[in-house]
N, C-alpha and C positions, 0 to 999 in steps of 0.2 A: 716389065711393061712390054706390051707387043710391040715388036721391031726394035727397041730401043736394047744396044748392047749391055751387057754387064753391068752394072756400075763403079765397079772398081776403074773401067776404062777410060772412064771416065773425070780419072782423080790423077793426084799425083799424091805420093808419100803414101807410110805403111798404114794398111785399113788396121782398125776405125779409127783410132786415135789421131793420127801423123797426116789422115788422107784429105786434101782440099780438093773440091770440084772444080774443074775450069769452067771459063766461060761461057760455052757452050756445052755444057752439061745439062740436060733434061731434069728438069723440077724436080722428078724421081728420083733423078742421084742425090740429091738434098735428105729428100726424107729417107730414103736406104740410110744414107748417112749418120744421121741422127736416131736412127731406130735401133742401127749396129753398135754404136755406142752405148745406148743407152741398154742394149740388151747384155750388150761385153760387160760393162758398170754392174748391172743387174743380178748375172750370174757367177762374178767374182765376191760383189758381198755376201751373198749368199753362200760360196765355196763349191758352188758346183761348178762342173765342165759344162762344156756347151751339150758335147754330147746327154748328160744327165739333164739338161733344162728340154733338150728336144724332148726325151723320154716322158720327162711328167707334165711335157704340155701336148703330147700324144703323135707326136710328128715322126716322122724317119729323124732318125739319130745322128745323122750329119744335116738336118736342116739349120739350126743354129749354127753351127761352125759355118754354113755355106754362107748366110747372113747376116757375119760380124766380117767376114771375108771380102763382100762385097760382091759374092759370086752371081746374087741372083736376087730378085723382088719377089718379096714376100705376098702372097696377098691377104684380103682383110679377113680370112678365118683362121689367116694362121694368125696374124698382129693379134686375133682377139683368143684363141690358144695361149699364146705367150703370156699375156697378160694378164688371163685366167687363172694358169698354172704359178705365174708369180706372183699375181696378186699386187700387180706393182703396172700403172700408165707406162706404155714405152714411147708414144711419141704425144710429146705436150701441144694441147691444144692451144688453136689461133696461128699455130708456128709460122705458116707460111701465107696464110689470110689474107688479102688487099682488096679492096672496097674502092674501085675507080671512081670516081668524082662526077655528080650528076651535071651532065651539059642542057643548056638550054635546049638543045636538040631533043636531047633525052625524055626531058621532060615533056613537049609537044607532042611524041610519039605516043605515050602514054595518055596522052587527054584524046 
């Protein structure tokens, strides 16, 4: 994410599995988070290396390992690469979704 550092720097404990966001961690660290997991998950059932999942979802061959690492944010043609090539959703929808509550204000603005 532009300006926004790493997302491992974000964390504490060992990425993906062990690593929690602090408080001030930017939204992004969440989903890196959850996408590194579930990409690590993804290419262990399967029996591949990361390197071998970058491979058959057409990327540079340290892009997966960069990304289970926390080294760096993926964007959406790689998530949709991945996904492709695995044929497996890596980040579930709705995850982070919130619907602020309509204010009576709100509503006058709109009429």
């Amino acid at each position: 994410m532009r300006g926004d550092k790493a997302p491992l720097t974000y964390t504490t404990g060992e990425w993906p599995e062990e690593a929690t966001a602090g408080a001030d961690a930017p939204a992004g660290v969440q989903y890196a988070l959850v996408l590194a997991r579930a990409l690590h998950g993804a290419a262990g059932a399967r029996g591949l290396s990361h390197r071998a999942v970058s491979v058959q979802a057409g990327l540079n061959p340290t892009a997966v390992g960069r990304i289970v690492r926390g080294e760096v944010y993926p964007d959406l043609a790689t998530i949709a690469r991945l996904e492709a090539a695995l044929q497996q959703d890596l980040l579930p929808p709705h995850r982070f979704r919130t619907l602020p509550a309509a204010t009576t204000d709100d509503s006058a603005a709109d009429g």
